[in-house]
MDTraj code that builds the backbone (N, CA, C; nanometers):
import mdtraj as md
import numpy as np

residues = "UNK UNK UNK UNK UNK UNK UNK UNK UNK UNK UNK UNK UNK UNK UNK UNK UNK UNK UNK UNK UNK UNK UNK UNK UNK UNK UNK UNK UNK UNK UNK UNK UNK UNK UNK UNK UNK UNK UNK UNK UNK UNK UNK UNK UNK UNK UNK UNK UNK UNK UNK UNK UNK UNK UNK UNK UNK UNK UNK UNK UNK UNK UNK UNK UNK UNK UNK UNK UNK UNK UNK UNK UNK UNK UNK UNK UNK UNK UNK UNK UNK UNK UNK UNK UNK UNK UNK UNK UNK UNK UNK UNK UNK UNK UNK UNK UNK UNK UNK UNK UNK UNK UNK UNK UNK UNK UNK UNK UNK UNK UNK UNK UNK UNK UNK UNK UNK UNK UNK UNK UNK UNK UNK UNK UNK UNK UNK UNK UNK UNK UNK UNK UNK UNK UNK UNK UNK UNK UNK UNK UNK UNK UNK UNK UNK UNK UNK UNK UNK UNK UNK UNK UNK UNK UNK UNK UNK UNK UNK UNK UNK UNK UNK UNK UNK UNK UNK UNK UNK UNK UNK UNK UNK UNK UNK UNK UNK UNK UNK UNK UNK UNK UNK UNK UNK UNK UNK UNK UNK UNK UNK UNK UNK UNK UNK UNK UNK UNK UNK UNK UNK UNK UNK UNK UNK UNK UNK UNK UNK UNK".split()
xyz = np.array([
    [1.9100, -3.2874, 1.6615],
    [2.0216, -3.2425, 1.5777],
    [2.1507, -3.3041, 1.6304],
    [2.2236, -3.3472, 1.5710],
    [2.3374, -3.4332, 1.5932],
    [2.4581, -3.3133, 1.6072],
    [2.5705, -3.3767, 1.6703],
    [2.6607, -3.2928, 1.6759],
    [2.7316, -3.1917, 1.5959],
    [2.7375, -3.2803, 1.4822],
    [2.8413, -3.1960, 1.3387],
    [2.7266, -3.1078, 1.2870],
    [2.6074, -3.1100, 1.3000],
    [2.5122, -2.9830, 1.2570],
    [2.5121, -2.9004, 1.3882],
    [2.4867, -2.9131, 1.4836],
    [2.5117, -2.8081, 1.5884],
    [2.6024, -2.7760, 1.5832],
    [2.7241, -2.7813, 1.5232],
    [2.8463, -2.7345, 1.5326],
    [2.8224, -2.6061, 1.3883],
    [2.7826, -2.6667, 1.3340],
    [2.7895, -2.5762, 1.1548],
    [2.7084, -2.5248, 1.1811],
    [2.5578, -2.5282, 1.2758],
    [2.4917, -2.3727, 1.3036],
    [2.5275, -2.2877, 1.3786],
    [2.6174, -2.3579, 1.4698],
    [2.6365, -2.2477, 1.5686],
    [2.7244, -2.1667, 1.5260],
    [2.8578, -2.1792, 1.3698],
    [2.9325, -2.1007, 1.3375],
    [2.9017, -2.0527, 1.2197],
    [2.7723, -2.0700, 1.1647],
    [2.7235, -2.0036, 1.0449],
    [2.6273, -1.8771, 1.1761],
    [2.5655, -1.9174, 1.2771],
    [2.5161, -1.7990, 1.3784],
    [2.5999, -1.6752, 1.4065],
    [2.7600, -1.7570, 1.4562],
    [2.8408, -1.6521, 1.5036],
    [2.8956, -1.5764, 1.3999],
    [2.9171, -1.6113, 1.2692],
    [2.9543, -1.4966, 1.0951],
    [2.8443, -1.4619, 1.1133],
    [2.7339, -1.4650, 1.0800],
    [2.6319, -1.3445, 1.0907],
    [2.6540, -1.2625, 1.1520],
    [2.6615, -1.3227, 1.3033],
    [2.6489, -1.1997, 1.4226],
    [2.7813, -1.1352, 1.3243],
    [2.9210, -1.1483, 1.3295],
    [3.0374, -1.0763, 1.3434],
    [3.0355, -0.9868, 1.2104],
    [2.9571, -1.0455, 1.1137],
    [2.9109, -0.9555, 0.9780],
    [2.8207, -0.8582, 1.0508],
    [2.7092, -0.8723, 1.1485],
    [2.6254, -0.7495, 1.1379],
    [2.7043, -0.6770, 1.2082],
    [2.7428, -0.7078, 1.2814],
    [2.8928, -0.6252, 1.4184],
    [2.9751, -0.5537, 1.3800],
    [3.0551, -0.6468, 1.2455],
    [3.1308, -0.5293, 1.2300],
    [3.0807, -0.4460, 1.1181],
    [2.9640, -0.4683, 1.0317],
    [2.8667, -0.3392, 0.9671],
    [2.8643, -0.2195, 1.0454],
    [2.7722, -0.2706, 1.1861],
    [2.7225, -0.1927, 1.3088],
    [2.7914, -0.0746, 1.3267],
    [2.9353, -0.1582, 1.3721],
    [3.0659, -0.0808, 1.4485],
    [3.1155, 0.0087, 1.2870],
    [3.1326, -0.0546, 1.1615],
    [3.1742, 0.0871, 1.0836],
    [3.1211, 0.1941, 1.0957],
    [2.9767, 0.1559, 1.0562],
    [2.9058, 0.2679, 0.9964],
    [2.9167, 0.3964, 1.1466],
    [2.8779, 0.2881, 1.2486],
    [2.8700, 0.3728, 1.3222],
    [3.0219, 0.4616, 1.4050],
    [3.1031, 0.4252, 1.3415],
    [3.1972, 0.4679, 1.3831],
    [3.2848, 0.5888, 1.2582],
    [3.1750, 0.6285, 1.1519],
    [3.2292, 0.7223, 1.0859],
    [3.1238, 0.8553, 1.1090],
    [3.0782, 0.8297, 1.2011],
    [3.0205, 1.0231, 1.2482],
    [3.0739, 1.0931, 1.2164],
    [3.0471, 1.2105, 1.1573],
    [3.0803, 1.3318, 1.0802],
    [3.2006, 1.2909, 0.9798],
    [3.2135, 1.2308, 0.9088],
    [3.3116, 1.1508, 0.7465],
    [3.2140, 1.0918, 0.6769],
    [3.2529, 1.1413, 0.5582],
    [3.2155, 1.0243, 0.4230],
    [3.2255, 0.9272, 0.4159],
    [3.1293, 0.8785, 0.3854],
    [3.1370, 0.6923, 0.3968],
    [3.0474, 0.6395, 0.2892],
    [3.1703, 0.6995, 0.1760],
    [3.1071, 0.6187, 0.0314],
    [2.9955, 0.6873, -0.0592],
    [2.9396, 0.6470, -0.1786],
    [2.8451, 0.7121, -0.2549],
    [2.9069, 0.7829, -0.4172],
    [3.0613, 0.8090, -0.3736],
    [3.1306, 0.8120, -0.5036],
    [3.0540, 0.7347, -0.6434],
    [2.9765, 0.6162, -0.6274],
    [2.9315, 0.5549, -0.7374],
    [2.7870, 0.6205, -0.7937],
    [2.7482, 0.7246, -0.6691],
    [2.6401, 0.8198, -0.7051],
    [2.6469, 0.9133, -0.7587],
    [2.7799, 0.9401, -0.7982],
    [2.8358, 1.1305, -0.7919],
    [2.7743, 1.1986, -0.6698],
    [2.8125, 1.1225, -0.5230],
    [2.7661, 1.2036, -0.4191],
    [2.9099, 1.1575, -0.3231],
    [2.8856, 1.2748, -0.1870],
    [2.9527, 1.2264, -0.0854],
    [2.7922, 1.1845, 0.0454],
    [2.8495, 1.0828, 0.0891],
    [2.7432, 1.1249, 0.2144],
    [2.8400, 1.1512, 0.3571],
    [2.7358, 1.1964, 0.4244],
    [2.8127, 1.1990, 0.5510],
    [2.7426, 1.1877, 0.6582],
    [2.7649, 1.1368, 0.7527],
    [2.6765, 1.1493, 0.9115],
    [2.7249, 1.2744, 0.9578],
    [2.5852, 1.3178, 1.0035],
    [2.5815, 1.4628, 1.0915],
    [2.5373, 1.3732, 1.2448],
    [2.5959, 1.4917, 1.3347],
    [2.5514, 1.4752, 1.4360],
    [2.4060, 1.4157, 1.4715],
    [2.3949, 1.3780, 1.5577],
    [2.2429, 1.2930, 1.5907],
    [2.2042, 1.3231, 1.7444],
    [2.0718, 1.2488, 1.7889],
    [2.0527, 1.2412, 1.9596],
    [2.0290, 1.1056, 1.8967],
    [2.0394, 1.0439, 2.0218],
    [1.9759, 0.8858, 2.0855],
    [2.0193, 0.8232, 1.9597],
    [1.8652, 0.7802, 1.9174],
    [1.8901, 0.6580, 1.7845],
    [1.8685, 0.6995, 1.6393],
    [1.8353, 0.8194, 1.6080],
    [1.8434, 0.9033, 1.4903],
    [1.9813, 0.9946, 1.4720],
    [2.0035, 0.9092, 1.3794],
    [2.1099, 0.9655, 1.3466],
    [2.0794, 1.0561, 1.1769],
    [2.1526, 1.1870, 1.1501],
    [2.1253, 1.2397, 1.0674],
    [2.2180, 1.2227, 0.9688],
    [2.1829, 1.2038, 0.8438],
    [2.2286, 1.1504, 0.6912],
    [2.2256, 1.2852, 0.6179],
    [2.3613, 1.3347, 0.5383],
    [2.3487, 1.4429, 0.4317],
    [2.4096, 1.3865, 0.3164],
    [2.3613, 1.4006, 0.1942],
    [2.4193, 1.3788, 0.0920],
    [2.4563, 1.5371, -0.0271],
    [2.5490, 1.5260, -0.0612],
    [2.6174, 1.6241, -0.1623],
    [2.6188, 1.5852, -0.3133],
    [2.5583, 1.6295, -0.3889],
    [2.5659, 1.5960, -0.4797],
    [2.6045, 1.6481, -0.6403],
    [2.6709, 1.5980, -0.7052],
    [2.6702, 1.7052, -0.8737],
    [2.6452, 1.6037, -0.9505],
    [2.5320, 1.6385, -1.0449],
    [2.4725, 1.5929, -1.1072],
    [2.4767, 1.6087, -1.2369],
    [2.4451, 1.5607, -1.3438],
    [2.4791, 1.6541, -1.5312],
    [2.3399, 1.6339, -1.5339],
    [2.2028, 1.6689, -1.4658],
    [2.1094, 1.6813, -1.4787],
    [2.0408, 1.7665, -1.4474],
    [1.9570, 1.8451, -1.5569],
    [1.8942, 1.9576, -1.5541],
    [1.8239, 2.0268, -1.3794],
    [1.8542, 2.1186, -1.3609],
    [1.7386, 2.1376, -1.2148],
    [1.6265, 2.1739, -1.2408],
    [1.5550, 2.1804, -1.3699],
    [1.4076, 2.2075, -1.4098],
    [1.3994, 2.0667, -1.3979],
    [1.4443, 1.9825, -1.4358],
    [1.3914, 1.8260, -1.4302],
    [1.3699, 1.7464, -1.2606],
    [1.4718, 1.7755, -1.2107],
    [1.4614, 1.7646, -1.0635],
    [1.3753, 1.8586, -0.9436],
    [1.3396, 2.0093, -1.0338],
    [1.1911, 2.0550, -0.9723],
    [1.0958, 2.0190, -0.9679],
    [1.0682, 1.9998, -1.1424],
    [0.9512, 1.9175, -1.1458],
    [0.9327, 1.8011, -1.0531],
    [1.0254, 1.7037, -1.0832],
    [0.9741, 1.5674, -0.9887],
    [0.9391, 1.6178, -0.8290],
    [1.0466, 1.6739, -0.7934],
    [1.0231, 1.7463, -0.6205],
    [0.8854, 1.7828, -0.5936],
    [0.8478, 1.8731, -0.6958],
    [0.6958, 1.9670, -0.6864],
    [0.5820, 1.8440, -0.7448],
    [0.6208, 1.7343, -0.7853],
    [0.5140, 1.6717, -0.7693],
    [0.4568, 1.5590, -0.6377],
    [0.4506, 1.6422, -0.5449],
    [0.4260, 1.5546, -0.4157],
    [0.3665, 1.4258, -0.4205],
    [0.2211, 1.4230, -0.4943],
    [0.1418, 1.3097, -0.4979],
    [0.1999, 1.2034, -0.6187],
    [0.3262, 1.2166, -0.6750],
    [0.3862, 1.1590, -0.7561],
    [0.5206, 1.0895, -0.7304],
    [0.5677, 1.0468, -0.5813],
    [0.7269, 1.0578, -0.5630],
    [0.6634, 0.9161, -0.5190],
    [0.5632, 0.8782, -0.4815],
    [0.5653, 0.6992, -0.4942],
    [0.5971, 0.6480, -0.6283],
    [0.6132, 0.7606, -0.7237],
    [0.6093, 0.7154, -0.8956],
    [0.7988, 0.6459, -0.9165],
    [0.9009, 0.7608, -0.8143],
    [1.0215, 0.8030, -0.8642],
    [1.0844, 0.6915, -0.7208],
    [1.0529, 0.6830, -0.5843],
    [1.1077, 0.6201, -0.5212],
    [1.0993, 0.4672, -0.4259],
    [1.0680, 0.4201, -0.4632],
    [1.0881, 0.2471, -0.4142],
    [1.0468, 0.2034, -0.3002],
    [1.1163, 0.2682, -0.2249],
    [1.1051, 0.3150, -0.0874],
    [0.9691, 0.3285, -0.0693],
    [0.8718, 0.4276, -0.1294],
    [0.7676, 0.4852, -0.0756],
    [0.6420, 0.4131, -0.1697],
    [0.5495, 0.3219, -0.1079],
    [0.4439, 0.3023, -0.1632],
    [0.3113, 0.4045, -0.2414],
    [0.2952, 0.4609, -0.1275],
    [0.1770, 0.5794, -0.1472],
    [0.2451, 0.7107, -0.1092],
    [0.1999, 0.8002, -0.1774],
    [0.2248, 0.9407, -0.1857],
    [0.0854, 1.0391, -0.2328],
    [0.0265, 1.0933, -0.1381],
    [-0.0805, 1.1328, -0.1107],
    [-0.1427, 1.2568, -0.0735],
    [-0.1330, 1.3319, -0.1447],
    [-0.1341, 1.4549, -0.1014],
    [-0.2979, 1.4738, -0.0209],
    [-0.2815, 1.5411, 0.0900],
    [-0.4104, 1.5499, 0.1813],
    [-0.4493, 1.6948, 0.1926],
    [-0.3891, 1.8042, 0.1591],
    [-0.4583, 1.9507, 0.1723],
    [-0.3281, 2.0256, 0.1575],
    [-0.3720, 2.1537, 0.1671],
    [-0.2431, 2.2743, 0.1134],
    [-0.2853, 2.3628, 0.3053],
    [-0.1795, 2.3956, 0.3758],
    [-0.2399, 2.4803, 0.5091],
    [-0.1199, 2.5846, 0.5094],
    [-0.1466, 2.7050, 0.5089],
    [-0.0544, 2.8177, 0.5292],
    [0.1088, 2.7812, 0.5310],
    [0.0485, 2.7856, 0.3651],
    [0.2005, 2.7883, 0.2746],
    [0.2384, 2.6332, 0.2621],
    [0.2276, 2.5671, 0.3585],
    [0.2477, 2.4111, 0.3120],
    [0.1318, 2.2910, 0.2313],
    [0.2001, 2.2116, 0.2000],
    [0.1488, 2.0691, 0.1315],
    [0.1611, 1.9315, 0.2401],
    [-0.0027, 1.9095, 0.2609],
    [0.0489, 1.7659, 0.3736],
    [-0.0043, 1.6698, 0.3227],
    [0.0984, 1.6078, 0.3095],
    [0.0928, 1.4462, 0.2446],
    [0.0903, 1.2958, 0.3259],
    [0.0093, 1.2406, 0.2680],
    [0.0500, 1.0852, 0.3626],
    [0.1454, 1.0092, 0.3033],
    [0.2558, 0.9786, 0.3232],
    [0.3284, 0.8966, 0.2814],
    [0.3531, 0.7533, 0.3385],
    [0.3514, 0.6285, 0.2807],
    [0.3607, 0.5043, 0.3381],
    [0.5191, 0.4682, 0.3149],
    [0.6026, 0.3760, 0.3990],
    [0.7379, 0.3620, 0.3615],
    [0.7190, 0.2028, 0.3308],
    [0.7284, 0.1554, 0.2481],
    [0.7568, 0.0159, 0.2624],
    [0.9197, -0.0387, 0.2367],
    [0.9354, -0.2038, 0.3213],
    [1.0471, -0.2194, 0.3438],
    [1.0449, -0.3793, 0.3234],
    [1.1523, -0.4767, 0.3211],
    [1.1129, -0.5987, 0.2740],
    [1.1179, -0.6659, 0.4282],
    [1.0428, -0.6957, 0.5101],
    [1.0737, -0.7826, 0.6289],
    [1.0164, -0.7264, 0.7407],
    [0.9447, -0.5986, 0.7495],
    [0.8999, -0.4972, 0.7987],
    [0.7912, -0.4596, 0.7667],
    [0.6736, -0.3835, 0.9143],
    [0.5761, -0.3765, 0.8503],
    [0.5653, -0.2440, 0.7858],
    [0.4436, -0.2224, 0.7076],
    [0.5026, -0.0750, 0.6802],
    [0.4729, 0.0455, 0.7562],
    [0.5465, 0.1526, 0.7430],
    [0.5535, 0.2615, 0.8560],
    [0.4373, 0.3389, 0.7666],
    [0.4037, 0.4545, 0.8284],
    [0.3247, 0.5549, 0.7274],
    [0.3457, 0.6715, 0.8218],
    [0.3758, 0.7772, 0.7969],
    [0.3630, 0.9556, 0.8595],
    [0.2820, 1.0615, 0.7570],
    [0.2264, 1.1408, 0.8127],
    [0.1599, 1.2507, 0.7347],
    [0.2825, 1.3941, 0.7672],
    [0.3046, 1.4156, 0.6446],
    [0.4300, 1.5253, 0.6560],
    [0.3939, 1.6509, 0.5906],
    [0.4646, 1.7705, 0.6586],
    [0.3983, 1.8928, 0.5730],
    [0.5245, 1.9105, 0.5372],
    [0.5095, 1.9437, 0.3254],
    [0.6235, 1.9778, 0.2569],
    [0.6329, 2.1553, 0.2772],
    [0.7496, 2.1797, 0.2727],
    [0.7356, 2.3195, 0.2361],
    [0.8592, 2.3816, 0.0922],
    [0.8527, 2.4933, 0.0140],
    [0.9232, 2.5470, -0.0813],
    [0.9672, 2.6524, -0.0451],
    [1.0868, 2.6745, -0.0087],
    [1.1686, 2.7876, -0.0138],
    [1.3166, 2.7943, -0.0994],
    [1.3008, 2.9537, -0.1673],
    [1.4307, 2.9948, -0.2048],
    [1.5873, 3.0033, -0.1132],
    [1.6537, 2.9387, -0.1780],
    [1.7693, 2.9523, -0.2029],
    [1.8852, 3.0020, -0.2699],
    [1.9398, 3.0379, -0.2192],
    [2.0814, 3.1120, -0.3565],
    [2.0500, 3.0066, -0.4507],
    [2.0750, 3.0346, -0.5638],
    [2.0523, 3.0067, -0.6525],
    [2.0018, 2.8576, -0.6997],
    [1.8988, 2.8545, -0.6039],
    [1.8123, 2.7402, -0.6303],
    [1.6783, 2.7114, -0.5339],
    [1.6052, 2.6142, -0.4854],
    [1.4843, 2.5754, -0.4101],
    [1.5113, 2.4444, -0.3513],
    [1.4506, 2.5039, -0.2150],
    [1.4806, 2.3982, -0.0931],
    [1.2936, 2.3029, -0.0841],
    [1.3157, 2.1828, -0.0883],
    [1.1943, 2.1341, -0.0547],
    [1.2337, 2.0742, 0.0876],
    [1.1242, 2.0730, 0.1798],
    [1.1711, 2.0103, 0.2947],
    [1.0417, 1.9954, 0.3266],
    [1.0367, 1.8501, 0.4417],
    [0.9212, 1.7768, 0.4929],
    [0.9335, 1.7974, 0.6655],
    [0.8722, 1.8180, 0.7217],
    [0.7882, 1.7657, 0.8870],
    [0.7105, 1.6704, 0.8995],
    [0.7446, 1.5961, 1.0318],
    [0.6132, 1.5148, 1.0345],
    [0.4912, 1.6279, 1.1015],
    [0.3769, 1.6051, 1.0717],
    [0.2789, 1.6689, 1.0957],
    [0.2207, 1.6500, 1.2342],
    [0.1698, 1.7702, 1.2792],
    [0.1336, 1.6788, 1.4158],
    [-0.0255, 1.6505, 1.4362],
    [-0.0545, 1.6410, 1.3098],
    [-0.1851, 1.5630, 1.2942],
    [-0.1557, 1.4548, 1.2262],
    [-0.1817, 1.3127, 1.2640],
    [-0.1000, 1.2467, 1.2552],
    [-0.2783, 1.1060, 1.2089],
    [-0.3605, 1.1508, 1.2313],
    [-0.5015, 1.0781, 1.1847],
    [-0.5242, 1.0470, 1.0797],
    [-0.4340, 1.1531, 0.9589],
    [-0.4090, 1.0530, 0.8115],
    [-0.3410, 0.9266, 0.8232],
    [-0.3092, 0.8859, 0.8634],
    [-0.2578, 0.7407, 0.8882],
    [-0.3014, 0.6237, 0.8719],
    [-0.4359, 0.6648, 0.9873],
    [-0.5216, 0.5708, 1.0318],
    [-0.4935, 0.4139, 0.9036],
    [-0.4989, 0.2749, 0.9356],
    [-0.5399, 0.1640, 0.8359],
    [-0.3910, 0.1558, 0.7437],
    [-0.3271, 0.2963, 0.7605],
    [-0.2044, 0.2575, 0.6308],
    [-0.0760, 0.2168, 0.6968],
    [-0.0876, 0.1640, 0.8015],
    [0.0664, 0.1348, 0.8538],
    [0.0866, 0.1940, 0.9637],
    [0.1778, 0.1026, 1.0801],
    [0.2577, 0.1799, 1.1941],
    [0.2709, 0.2960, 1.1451],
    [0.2882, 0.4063, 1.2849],
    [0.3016, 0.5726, 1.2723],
    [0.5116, 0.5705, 1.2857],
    [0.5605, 0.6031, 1.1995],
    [0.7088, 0.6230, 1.2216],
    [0.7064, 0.7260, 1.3268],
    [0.8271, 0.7325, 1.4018],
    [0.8563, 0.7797, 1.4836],
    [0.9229, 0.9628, 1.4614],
    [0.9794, 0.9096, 1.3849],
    [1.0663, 1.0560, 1.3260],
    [1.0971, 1.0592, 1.1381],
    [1.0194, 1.1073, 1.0716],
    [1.0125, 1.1324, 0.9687],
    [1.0382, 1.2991, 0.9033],
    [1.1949, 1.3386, 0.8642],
    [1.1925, 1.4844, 0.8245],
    [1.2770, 1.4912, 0.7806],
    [1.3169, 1.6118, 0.6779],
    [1.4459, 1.5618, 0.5998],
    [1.3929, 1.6914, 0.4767],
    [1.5100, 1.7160, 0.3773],
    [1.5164, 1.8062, 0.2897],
    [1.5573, 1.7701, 0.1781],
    [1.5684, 1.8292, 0.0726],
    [1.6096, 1.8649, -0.1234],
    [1.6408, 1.9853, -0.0992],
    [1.7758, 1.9886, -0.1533],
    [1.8194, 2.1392, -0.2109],
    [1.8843, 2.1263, -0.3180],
    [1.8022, 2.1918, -0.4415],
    [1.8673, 2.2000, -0.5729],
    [1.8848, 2.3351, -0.6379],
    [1.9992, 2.3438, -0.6706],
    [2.0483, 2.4365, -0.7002],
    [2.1699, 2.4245, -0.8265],
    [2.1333, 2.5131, -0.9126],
    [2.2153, 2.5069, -1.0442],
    [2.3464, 2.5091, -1.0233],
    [2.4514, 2.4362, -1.1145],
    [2.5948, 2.4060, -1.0539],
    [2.6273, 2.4086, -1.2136],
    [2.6991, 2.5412, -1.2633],
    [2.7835, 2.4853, -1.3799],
    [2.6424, 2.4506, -1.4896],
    [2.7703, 2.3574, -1.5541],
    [2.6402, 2.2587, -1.6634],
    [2.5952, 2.1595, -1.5739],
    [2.5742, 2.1779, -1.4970],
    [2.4505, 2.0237, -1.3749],
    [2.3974, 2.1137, -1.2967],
    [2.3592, 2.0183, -1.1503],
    [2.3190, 2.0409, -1.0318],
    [2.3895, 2.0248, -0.9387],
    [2.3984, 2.0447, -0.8485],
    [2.4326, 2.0656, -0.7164],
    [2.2815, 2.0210, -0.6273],
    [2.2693, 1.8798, -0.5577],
    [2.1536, 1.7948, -0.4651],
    [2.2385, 1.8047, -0.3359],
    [2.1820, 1.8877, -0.2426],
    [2.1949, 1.8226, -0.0968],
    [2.0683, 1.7560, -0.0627],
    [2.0939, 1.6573, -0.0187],
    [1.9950, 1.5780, 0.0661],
    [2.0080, 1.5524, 0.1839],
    [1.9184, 1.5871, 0.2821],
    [1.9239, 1.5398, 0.4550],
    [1.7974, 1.4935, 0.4743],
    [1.8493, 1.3750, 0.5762],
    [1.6939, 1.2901, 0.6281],
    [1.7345, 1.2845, 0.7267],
    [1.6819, 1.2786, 0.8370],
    [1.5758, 1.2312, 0.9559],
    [1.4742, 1.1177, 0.9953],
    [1.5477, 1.0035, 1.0479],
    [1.3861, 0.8566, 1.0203],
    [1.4728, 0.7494, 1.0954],
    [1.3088, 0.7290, 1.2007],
    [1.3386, 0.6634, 1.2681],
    [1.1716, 0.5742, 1.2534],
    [1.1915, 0.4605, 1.2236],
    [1.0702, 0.3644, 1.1735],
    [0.9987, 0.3626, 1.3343],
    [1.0313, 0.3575, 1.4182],
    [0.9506, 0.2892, 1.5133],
    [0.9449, 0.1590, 1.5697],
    [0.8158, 0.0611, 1.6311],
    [0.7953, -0.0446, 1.5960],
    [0.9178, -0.1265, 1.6766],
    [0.9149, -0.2698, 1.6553],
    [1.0128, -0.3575, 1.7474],
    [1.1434, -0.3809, 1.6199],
    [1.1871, -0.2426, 1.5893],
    [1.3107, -0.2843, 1.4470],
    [1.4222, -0.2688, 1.5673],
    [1.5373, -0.3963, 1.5566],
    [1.5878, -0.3782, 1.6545],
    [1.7111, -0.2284, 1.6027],
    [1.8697, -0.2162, 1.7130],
    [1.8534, -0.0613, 1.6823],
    [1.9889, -0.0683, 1.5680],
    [2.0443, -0.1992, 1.5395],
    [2.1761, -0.2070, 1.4543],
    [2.0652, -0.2179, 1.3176],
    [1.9756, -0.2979, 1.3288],
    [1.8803, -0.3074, 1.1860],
    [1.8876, -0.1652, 1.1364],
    [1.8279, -0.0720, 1.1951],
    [1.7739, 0.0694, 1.1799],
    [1.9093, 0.1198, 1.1367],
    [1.9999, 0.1412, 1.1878],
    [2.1656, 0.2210, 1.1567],
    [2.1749, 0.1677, 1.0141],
    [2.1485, 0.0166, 0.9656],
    [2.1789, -0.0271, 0.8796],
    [2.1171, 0.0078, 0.7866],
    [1.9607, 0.0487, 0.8219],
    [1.8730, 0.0783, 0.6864],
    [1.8850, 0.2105, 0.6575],
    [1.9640, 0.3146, 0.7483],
    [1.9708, 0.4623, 0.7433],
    [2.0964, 0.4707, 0.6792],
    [2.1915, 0.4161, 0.6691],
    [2.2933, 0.3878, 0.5694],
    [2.2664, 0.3285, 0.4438],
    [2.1534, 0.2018, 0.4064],
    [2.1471, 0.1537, 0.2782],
    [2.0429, 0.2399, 0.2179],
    [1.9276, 0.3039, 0.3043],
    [1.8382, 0.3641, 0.2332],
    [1.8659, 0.4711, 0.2163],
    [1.9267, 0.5412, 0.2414],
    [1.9656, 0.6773, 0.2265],
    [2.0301, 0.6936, 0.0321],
    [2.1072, 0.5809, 0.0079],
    [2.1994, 0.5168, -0.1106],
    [2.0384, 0.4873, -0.2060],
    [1.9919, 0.4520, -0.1582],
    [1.8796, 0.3689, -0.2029],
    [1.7695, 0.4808, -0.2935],
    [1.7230, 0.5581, -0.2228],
    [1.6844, 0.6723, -0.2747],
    [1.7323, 0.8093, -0.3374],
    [1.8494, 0.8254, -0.2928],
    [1.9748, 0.8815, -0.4086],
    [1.9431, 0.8103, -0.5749],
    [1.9735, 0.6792, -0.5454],
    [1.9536, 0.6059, -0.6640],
    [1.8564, 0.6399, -0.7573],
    [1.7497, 0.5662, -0.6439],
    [1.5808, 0.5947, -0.7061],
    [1.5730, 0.7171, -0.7745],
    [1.6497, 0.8623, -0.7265],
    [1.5817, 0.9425, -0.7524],
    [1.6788, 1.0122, -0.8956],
    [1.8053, 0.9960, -0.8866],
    [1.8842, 1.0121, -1.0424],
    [1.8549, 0.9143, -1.1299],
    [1.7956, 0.8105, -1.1131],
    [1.7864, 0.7483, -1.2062],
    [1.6402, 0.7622, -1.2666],
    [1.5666, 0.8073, -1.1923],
    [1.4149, 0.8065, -1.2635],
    [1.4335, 0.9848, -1.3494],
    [1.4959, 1.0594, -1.3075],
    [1.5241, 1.1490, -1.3496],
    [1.5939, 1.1440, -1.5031],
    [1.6847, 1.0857, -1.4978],
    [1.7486, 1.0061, -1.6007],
    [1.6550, 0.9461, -1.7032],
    [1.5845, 0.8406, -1.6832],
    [1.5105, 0.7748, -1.7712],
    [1.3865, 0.9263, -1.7961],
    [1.3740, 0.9721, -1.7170],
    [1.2774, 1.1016, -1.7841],
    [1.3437, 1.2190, -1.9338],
    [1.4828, 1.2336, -1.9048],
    [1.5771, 1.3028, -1.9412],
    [1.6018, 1.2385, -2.1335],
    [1.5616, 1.0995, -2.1000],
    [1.6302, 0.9840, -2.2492],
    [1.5101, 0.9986, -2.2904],
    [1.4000, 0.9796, -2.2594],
    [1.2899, 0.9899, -2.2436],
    [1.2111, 1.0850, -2.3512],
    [1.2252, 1.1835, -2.2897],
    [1.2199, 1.3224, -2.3554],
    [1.3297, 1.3569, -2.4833],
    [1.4117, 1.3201, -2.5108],
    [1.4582, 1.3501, -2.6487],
    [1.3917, 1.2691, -2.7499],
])
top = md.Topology()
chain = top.add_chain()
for i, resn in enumerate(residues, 1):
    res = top.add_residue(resn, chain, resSeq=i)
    for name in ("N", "CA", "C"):
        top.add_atom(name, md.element.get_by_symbol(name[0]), res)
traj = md.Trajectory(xyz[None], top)
């Protein structure tokens, strides 16, 4: 490689780096503030975290029915149908009071993760909380992908007015050799990502139905 190309890689190398850097350094420098989602009708926000999981909440009002957003929730073996994110959705047995599912995550560049999670349904003021664990039987897996590390997170819908009212919180940490600015980055875009996925399939159900 001749000089004037070692020169133009080495400063197309260093904008990358200073693009992922200063991504890195925002995101991670708005712990506990909103940082965007207005284009969702949401706020999100970073909650407190340990180590490299950091926790994601989203707020949401919606002009969409919460019978429409139960349904999809309560269909466990159906949310590979509604989110992008998730290849397989698998329901594996019902065990005192919960639903445990295998879920696969796929990602573009990455291999895919997979966790077996137990959903659970509880009331809320005036609405229903779905929320996931990773399971600690963890042998549904087997053949479908790296075991994620930390997979858990909630739905709370609850009637608001003429809409909804969506909190969403996740928990996820892929595992695997993802280095740890990649991961911050995908817990910020995916978080947006499945917000999306999930008003909008709701939506096309909603047009759908008239």
């Amino acid at each position: 490689m001749d000089q004037a190309n070692r020169t133009s890689s080495t400063w197309v190398i260093l904008a990358l780096a200073l693009l992922v850097a200063g991504a890195y350094t925002g995101f991670r420098g708005l712990s506990g503030q909103g940082f965007g989602g207005d284009d969702l009708g949401c706020e999100l926000t970073e909650l407190p975290g340990d180590g490299d999981i950091v926790p994601v909440r989203a707020t949401c009002k919606w002009e969409i029915s919460p019978e429409r957003l139960h349904e999809m929730l309560a269909e466990f073996d159906a949310h590979d149908d509604y989110f992008a994110g998730l290849s397989e959705s698998t329901v594996l047995g019902a065990d005192q009071g919960s639903i445990r599912v295998r879920q696969v995550h796929s990602a573009s560049g990455i291999s895919d993760r997979a966790a077996v999670v137990d959903w659970t349904v509880t009331e809320v003021e005036g609405g229903v909380r779905y929320a996931w664990t990773k399971a600690s039987d963890q042998s549904g897996i087997e053949g479908h992908g790296l075991e994620a590390i930390e997979c858990a997170g909630s739905w709370e819908v609850v009637e608001d007015g003429d809409g909804t009212r969506v909190i969403y919180e996740m928990r996820y940490a892929p595992g695997g050799n993802v280095p740890f600015f990649l991961m911050r980055w995908f817990q910020g875009a995916g978080i947006r990502g499945v917000l999306a996925d999930f008003r909008n399939s709701a939506e096309l159900e909603v047009v759908a139905s008239r």
